[in-house]
TIGU-407616 format. One line per field, with one value per atom (N, C-alpha, C, O): x, y, z; residue number from 1; residue in one letter. Coordinates in steps of 0.02 Angstrom, whole numbers, plus 50000, padded with zeros to 5 digits. Layout:
N
X = X|...
Y = Y|...
Z = Z|...
seq = NUM|...
type = a|...
***
This chain:
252
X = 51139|51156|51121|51113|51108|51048|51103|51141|51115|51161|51115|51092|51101|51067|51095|51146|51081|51115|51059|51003|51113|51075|51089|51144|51009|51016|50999|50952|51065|51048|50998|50993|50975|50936|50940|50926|50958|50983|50944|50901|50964|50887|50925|50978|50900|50929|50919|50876|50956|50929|50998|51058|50947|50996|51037|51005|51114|51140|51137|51117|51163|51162|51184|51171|51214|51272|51224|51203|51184|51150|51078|51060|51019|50987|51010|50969|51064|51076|51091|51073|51119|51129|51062|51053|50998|50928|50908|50902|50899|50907|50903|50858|50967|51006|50981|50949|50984|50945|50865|50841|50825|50747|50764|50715|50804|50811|50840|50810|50900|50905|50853|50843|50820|50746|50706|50684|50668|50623|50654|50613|50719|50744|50736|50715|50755|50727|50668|50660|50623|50560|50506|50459|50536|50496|50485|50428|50543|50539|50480|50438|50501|50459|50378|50346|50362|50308|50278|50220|50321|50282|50284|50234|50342|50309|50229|50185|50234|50165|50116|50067|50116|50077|50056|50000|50112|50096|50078|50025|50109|50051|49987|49951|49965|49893|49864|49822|49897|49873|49851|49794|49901|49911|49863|49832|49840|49786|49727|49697|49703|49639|49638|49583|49680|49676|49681|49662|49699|49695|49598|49565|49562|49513|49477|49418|49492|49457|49417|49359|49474|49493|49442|49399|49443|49399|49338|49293|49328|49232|49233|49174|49262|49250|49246|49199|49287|49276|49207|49170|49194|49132|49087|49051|49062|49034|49013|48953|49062|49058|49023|48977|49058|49029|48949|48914|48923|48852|48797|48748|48839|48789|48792|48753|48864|48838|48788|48755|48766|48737|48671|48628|48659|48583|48569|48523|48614|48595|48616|48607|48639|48682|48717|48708|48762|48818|48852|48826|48911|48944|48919|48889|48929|48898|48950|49004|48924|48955|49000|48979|49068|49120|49082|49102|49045|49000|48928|48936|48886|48822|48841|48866|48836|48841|48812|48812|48780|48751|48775|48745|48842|48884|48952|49007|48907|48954|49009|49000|49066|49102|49087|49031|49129|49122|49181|49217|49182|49212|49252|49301|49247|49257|49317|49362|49331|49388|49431|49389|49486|49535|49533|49558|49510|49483|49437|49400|49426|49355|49368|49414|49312|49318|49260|49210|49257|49195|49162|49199|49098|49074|49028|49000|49030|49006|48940|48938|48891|48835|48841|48893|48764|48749|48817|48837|48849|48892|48866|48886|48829|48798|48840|48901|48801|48852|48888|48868|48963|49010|49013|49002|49032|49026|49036|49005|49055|49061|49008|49000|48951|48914|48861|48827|48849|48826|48816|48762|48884|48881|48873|48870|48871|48853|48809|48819|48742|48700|48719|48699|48766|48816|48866|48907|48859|48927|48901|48941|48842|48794|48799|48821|48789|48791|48733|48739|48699|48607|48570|48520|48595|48573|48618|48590|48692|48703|48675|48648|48691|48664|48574|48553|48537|48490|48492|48444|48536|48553|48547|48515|48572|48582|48555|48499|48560|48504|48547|48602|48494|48532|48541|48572|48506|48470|48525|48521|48560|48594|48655|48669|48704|48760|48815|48815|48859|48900|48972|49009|48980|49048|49022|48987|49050|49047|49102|49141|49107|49179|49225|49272|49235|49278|49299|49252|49352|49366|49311|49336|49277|49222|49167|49142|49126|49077|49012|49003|48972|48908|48865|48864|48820|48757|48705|48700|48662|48661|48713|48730|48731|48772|48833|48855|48862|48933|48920|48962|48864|48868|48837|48836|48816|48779|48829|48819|48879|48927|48974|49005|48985|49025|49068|49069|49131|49189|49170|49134|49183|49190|49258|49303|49249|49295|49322|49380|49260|49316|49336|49374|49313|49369|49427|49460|49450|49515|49550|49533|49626|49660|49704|49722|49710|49736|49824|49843|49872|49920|49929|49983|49853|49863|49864|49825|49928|49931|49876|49843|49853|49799|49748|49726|49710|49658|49631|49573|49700|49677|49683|49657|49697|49683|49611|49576|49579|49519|49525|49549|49465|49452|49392|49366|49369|49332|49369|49348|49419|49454|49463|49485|49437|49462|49536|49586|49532|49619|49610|49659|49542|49549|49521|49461|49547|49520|49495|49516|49438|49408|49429|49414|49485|49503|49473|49448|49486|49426|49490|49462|49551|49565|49641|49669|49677|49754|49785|49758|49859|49885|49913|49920|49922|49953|49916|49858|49932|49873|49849|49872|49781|49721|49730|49741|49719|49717|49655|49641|49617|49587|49566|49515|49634|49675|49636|49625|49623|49574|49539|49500|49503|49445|49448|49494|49391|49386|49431|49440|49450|49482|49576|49600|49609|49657|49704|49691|49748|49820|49828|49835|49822|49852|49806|49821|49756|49698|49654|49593|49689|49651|49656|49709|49583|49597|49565|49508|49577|49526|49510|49525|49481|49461|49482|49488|49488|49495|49423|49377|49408|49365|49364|49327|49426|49452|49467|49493|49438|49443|49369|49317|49368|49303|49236|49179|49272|49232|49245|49305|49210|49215|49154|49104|49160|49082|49031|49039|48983|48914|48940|48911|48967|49002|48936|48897|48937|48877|48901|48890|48939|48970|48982|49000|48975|48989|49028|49055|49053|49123|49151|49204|49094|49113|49156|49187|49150|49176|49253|49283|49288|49332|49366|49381|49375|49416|49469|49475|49499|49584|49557|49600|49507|49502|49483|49518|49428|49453|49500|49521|49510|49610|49668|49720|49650|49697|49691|49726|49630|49600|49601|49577|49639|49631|49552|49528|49520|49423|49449|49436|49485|49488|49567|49584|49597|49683|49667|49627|49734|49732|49782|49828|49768|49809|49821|49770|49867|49878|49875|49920|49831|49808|49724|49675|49731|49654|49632|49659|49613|49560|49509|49499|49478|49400|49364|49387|49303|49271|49270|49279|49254|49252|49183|49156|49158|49072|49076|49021|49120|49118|49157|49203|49109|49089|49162|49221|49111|49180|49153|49094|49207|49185|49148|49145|49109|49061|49080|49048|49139|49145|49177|49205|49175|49220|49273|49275|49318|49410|49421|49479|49363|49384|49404|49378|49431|49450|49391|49347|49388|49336|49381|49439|49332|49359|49341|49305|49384|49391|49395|49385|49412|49448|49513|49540|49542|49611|49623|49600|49657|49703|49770|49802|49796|49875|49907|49885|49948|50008|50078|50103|50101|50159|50142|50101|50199|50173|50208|50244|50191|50199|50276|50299|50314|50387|50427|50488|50391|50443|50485|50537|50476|50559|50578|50545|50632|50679|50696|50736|50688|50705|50670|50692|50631|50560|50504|50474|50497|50467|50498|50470|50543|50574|50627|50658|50615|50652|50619|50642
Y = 53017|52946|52909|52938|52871|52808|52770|52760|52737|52713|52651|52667|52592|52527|52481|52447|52480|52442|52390|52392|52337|52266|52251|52247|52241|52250|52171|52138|52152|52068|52049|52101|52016|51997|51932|51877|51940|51895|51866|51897|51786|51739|51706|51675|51714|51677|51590|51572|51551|51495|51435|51441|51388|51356|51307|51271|51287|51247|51193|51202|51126|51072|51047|50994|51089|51103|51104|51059|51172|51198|51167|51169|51136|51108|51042|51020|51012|50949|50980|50940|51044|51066|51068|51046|51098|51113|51051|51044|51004|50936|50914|50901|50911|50904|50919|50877|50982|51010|50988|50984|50975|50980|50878|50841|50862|50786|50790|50760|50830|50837|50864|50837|50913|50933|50897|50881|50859|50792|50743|50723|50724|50680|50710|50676|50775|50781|50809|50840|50797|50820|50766|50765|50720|50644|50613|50591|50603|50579|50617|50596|50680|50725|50704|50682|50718|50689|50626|50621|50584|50502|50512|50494|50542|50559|50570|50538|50624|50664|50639|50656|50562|50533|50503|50511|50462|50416|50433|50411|50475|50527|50533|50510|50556|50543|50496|50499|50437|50359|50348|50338|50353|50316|50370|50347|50439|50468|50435|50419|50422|50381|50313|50288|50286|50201|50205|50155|50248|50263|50298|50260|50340|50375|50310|50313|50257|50184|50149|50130|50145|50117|50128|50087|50217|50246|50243|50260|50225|50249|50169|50159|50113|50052|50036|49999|50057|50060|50098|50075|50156|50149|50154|50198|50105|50081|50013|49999|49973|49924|49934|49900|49994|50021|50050|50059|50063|50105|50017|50000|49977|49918|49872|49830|49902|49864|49888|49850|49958|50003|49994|50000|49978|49955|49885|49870|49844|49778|49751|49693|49790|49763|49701|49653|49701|49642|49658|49689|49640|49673|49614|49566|49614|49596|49518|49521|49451|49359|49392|49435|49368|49356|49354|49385|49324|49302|49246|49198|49250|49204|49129|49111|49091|49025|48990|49008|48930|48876|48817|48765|48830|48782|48838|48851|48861|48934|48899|48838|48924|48920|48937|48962|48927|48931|48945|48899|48996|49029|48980|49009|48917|48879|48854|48846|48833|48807|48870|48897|48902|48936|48924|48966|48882|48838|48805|48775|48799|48736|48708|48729|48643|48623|48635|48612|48674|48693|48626|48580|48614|48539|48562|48523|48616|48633|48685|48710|48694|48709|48781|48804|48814|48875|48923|48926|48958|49041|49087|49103|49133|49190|49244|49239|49310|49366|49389|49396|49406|49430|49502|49549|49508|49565|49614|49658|49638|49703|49697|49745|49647|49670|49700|49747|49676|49687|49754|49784|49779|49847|49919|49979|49888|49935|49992|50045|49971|50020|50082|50138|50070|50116|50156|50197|50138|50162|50215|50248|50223|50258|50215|50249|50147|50128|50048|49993|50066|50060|50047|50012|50073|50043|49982|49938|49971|49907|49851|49800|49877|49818|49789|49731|49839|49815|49759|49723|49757|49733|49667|49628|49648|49577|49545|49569|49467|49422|49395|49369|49412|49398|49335|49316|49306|49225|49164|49109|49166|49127|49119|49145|49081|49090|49131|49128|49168|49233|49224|49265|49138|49109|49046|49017|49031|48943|48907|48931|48838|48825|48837|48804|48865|48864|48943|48968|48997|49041|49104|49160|49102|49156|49159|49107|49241|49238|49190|49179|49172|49146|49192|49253|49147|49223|49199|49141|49243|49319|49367|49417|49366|49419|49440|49497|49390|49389|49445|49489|49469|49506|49585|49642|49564|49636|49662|49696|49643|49681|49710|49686|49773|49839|49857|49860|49878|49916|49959|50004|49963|49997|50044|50022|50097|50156|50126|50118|50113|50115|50059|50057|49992|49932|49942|49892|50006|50000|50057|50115|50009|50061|50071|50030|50153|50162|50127|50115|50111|50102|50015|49986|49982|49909|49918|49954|49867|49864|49849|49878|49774|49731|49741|49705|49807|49836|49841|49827|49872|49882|49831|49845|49789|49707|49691|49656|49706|49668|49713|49721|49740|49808|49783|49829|49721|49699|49681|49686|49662|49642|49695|49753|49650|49716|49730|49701|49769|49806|49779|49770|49763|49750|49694|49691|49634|49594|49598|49622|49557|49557|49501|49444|49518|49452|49414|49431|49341|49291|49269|49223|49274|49246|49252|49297|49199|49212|49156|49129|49149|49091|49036|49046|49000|48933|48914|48935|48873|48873|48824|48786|48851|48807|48749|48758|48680|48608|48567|48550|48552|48516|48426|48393|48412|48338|48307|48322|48241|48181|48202|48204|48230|48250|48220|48186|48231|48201|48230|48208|48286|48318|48274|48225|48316|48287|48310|48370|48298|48344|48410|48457|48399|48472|48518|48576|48505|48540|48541|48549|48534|48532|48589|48609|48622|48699|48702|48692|48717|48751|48817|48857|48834|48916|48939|48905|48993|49020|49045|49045|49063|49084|49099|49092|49124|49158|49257|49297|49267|49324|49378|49355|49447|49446|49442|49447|49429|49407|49352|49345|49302|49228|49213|49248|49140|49109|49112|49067|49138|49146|49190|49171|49223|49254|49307|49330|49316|49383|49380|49347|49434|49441|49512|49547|49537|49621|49633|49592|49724|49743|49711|49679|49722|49682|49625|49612|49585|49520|49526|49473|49585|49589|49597|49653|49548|49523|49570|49606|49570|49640|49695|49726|49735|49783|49807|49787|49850|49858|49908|49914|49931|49964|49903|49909|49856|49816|49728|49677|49751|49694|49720|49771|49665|49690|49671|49615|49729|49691|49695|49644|49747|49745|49771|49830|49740|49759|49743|49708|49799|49783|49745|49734|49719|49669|49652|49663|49632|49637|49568|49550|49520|49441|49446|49455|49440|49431|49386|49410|49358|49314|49321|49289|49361|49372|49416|49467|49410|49506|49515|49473|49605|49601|49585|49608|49552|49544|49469|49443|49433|49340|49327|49349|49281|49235|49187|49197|49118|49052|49018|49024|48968|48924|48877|48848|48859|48801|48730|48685|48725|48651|48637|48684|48574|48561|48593|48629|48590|48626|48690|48708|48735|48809|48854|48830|48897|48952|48998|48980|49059|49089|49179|49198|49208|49262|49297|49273|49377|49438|49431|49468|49378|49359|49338|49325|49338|49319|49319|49363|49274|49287|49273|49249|49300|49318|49261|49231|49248|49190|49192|49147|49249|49273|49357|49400|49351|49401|49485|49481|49538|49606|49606|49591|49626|49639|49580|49584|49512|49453|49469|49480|49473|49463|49536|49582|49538|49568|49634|49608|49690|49718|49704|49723|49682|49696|49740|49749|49768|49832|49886|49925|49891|49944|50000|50052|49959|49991|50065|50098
Z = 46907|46902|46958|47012|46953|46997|47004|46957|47082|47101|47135|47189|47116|47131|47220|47211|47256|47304|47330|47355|47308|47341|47408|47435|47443|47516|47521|47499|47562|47567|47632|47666|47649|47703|47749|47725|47814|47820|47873|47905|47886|47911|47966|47963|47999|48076|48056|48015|48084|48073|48138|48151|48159|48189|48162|48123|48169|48152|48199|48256|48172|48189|48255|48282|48272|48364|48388|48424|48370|48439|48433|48492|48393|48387|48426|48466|48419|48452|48535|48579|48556|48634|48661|48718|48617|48620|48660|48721|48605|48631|48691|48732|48686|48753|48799|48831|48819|48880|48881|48938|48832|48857|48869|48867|48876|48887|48963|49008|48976|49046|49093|49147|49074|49119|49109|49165|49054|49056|49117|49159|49121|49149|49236|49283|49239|49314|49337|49390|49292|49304|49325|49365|49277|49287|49344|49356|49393|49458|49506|49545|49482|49503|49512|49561|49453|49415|49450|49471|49451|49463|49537|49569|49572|49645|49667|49698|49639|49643|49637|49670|49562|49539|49603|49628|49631|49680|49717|49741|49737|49815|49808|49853|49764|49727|49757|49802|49723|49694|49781|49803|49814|49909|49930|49978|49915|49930|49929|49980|49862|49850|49876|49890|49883|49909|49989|50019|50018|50090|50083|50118|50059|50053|50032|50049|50003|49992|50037|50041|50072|50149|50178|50193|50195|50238|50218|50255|50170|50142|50150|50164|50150|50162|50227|50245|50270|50352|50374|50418|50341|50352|50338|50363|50285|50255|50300|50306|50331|50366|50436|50457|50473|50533|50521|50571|50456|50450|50451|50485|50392|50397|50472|50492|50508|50592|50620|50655|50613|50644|50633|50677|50569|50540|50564|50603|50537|50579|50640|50658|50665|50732|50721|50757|50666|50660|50607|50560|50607|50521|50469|50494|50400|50355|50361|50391|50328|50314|50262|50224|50264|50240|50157|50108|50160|50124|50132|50170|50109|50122|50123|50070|50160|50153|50197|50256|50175|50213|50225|50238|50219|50273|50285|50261|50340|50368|50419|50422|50459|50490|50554|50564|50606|50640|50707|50728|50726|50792|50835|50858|50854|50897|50874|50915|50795|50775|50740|50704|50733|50692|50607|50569|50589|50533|50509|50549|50453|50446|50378|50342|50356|50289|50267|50295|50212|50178|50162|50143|50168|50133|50060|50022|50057|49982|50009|50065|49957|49953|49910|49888|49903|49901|49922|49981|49867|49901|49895|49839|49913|49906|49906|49895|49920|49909|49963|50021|49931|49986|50008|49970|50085|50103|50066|50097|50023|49954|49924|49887|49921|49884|49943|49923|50028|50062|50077|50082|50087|50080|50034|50048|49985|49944|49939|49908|49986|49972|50012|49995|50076|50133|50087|50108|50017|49980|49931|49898|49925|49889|49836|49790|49815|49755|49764|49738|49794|49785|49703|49698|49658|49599|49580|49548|49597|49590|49625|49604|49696|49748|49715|49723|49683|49664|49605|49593|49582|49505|49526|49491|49579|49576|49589|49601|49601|49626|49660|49653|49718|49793|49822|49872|49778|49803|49769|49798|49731|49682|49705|49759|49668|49695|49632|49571|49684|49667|49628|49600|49639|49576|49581|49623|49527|49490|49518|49559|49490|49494|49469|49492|49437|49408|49416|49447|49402|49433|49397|49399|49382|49345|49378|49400|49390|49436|49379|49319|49457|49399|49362|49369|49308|49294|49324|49344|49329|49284|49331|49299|49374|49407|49384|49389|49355|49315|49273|49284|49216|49173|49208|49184|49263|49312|49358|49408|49337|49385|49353|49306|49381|49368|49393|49455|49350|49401|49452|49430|49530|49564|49598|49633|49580|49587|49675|49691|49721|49780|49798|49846|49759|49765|49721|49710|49687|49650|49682|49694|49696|49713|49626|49583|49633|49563|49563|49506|49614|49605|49584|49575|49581|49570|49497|49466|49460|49377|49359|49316|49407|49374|49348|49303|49377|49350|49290|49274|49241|49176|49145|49091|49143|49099|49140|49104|49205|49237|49316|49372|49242|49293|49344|49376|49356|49404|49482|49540|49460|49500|49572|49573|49631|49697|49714|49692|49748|49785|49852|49888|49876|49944|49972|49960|50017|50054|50151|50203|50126|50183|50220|50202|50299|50329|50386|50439|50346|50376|50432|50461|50461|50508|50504|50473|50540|50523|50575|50624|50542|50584|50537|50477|50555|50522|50464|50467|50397|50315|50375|50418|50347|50385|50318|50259|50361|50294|50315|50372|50256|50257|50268|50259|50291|50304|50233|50175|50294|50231|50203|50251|50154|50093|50045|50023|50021|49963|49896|49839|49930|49890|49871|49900|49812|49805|49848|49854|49878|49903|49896|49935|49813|49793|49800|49788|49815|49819|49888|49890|49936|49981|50025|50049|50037|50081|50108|50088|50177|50225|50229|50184|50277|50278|50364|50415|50353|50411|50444|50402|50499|50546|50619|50668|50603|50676|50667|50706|50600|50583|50581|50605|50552|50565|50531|50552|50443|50390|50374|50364|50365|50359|50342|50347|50312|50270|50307|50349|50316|50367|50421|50472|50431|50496|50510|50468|50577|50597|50678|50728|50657|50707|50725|50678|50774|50800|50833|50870|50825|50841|50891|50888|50970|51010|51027|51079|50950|50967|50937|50933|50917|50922|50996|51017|51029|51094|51099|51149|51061|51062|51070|51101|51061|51042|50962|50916|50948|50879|50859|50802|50890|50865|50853|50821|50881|50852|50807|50802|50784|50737|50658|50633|50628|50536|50516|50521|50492|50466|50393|50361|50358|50294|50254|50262|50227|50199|50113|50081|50095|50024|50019|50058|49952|49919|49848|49814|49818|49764|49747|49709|49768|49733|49720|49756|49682|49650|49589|49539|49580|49547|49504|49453|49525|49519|49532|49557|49518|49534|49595|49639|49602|49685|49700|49750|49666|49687|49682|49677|49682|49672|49752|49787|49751|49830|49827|49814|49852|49841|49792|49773|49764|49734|49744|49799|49686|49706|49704|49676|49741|49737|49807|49836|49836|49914|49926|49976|49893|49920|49888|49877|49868|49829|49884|49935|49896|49921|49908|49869|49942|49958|49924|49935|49889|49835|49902|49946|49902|49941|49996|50044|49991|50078|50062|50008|50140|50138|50214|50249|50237|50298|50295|50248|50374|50368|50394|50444|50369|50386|50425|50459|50413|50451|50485|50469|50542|50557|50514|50464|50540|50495|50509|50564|50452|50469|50470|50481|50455|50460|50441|50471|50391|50319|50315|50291|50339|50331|50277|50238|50259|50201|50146|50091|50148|50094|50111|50164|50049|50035|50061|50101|50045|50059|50007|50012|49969|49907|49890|49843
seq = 1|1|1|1|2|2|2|2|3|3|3|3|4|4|4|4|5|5|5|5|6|6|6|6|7|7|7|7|8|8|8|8|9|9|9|9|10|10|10|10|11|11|11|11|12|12|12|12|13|13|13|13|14|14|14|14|15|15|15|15|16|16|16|16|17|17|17|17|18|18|18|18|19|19|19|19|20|20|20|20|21|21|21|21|22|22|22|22|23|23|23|23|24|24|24|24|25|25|25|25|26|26|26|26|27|27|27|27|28|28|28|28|29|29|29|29|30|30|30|30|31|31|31|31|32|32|32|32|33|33|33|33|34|34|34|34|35|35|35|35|36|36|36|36|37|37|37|37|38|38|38|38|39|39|39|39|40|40|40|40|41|41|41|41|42|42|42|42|43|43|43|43|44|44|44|44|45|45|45|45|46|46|46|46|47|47|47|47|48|48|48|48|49|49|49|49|50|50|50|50|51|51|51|51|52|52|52|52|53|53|53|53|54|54|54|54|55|55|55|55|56|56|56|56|57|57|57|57|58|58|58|58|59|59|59|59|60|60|60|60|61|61|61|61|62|62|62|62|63|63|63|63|64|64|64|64|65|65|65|65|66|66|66|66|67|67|67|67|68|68|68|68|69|69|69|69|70|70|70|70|71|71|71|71|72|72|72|72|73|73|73|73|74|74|74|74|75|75|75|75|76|76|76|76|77|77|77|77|78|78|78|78|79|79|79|79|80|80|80|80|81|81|81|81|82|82|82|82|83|83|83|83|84|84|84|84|85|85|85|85|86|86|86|86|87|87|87|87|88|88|88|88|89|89|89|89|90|90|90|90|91|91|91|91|92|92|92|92|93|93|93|93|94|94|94|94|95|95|95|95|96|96|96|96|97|97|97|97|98|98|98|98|99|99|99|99|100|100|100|100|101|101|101|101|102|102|102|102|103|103|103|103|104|104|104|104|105|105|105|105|106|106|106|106|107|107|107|107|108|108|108|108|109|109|109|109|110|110|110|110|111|111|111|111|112|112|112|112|113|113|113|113|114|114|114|114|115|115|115|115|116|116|116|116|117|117|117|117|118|118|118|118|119|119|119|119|120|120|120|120|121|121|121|121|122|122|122|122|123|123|123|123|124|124|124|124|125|125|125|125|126|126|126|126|127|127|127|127|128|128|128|128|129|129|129|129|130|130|130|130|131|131|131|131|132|132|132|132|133|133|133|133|134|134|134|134|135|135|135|135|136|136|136|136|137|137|137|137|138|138|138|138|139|139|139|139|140|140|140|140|141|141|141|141|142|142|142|142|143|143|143|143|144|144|144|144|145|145|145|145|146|146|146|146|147|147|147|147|148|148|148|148|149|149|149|149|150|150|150|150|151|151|151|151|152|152|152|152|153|153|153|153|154|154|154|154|155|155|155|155|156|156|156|156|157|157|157|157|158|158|158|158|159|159|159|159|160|160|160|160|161|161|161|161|162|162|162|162|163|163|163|163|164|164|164|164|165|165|165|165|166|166|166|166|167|167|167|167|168|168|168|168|169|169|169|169|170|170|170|170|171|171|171|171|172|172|172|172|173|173|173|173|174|174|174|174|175|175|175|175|176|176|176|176|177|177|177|177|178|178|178|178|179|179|179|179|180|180|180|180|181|181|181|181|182|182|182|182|183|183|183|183|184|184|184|184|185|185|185|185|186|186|186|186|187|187|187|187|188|188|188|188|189|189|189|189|190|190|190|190|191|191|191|191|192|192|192|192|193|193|193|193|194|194|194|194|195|195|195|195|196|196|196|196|197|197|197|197|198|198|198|198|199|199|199|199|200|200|200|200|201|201|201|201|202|202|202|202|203|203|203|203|204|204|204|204|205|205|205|205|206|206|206|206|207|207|207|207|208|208|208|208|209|209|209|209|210|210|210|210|211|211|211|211|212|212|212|212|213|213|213|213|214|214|214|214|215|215|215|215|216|216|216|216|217|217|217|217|218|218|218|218|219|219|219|219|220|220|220|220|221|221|221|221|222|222|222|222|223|223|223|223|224|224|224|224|225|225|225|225|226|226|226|226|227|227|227|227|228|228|228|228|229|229|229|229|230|230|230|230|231|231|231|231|232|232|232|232|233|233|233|233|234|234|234|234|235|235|235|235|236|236|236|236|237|237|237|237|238|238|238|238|239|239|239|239|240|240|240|240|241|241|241|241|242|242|242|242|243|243|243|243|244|244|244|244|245|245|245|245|246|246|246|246|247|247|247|247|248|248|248|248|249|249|249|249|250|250|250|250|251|251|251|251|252|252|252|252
type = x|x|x|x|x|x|x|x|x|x|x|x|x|x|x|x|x|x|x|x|x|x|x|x|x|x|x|x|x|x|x|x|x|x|x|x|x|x|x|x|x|x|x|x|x|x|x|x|x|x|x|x|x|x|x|x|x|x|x|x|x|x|x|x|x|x|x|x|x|x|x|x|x|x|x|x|x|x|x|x|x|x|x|x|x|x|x|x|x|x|x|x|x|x|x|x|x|x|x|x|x|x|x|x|x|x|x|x|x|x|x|x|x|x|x|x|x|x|x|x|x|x|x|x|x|x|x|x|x|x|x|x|x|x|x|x|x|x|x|x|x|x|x|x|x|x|x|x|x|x|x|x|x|x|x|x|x|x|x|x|x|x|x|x|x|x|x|x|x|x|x|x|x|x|x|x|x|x|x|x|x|x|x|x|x|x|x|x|x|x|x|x|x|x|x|x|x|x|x|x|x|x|x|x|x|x|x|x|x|x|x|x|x|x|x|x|x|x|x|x|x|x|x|x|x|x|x|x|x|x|x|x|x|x|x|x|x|x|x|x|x|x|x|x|x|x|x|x|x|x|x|x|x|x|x|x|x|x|x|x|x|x|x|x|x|x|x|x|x|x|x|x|x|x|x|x|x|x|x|x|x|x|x|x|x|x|x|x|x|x|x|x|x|x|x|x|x|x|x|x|x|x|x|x|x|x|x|x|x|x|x|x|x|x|x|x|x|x|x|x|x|x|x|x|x|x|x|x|x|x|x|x|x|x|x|x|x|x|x|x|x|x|x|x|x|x|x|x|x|x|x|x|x|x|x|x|x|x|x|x|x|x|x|x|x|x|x|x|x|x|x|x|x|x|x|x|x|x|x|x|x|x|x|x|x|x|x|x|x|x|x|x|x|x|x|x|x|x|x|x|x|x|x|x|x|x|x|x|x|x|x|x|x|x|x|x|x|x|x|x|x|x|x|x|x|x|x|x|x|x|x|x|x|x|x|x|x|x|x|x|x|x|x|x|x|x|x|x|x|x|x|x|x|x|x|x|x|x|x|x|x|x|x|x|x|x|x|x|x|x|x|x|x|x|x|x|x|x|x|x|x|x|x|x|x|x|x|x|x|x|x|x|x|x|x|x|x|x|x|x|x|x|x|x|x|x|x|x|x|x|x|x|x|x|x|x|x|x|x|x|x|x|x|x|x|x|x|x|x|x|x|x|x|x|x|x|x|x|x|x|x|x|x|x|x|x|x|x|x|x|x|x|x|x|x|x|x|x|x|x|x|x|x|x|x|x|x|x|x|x|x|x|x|x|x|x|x|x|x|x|x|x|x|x|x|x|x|x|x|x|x|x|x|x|x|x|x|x|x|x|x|x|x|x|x|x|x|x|x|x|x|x|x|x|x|x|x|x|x|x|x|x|x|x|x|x|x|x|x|x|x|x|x|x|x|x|x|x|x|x|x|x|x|x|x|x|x|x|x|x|x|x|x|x|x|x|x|x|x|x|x|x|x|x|x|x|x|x|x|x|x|x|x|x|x|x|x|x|x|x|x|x|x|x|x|x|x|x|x|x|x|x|x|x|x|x|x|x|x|x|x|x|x|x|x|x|x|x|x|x|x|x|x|x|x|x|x|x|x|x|x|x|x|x|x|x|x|x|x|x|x|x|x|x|x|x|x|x|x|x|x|x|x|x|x|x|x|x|x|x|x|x|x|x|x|x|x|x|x|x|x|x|x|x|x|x|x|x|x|x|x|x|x|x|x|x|x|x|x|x|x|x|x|x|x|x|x|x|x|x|x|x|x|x|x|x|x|x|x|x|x|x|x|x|x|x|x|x|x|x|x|x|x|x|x|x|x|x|x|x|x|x|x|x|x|x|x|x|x|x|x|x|x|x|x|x|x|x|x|x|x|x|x|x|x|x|x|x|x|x|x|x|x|x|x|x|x|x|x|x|x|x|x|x|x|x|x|x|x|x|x|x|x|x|x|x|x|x|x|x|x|x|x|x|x|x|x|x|x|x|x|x|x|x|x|x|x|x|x|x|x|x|x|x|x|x|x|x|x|x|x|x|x|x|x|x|x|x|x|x|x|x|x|x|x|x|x|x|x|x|x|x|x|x|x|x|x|x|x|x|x|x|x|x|x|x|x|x|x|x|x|x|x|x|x|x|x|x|x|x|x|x|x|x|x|x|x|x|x|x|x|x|x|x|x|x|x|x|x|x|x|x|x|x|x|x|x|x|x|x|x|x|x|x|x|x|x|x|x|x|x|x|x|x|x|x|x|x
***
């Protein structure tokens, strides 16, 4: 007699509990992994923007060395001047600003060639002029990776060059309107026509700002000032208050 036996087979499979506990847990380790993660990111990020810094410091110190003076705030022919904390631009010619000066110290000699050195480096209005406007390229060490702004305008620098500091320099009576009236600083050590060497840092240079980042920008890092009487001057900046005024900011 042949005796038949059905051998059932049986299939592992997860139910709905433990698929949802599964869950669960790869959401609690995502969740403490992440902090993790963006730490690290940032450490990164403050790696390279500090390593910025440095190839820009000297970058600045190699073109003193060649010319015996650090590079004009930017080119201008109605430059500033040392004697006052301030000045009023009366217009003219903006040529190129110290970032584009240094470039060839930065190994980046095929840009610095690109341009035309002779013209001016913004219009009035907030856009660089051409032909340079369309010859200019993101540069890796004017971006610090932790600035948002970048990726909407990736021209845009991380870092300014400071022309001075102290009280808003004003342009009083001008022709300009109120709301529009600006002076410049030139008590700093990049400023409009500036040619000036380490030396003339009076403090010491351990205790003079030549270059800080910043998170206001405008415009490329290769655009000058504007071409009109009361524009402000691109990749520059000076300081107004002193470090640590206010209280509990940035500190979160």
């Amino acid at each position: 007699m042949l005796i038949s036996t059905n051998r059932r087979r049986c299939h592992a499979a997860f139910t709905l509990i433990e698929l949802l506990v599964v869950i669960a847990i790869i959401a609690v380790l995502i969740g403490l992994l992440l902090p993790a993660v963006q730490k690290v990111r940032e450490s990164a990020a403050r790696t390279t923007c500090q390593n910025n810094l440095k190839q820009i410091g000297l970058a600045l110190h190699n073109y003193h060395d060649t010319n015996a003076m650090l590079p004009p705030g930017y080119k201008s022919n109605s430059p500033g001047t040392t004697a006052n904390s301030s000045w009023c631009r009366s217009g003219g010619l903006q040529g190129p600003p110290w970032t584009v000066y240094i470039l060839p110290m930065l190994e980046q000699t095929a840009q610095y060639n690109a341009f035309n050195l002779t013209v001016a480096f913004q219009a009035a209005s907030n856009q660089m002029a051409e032909p340079n406007a369309s010859r200019t390229r993101p540069m890796k060490v004017y971006s610090c990776p932790s600035d948002a702004r970048l990726s909407a305008h990736p021209l845009y620098s991380s870092y300014f060059g400071v022309a001075g500091g102290g009280a808003a320099p004003d342009c009083g009576n001008t022709s300009c309107s109120a709301a529009n009236e600006r002076g410049h600083y030139a008590r700093g050590m990049l400023y409009a026509g500036s040619k000036l060497r380490l030396t003339d840092a009076k403090d010491g240079t351990t205790n003079v700002f030549l270059v800080g980042e910043t998170r206001y920008s405008g415009a490329a890092w290769a655009a000058s000032a504007k071409q009109d009487a009361c524009a402000y001057a691109r990749n520059l900046a000076g300081a107004q208050e002193q470090i640590n005024l206010h209280a509990n900011e940035g500190v979160h």
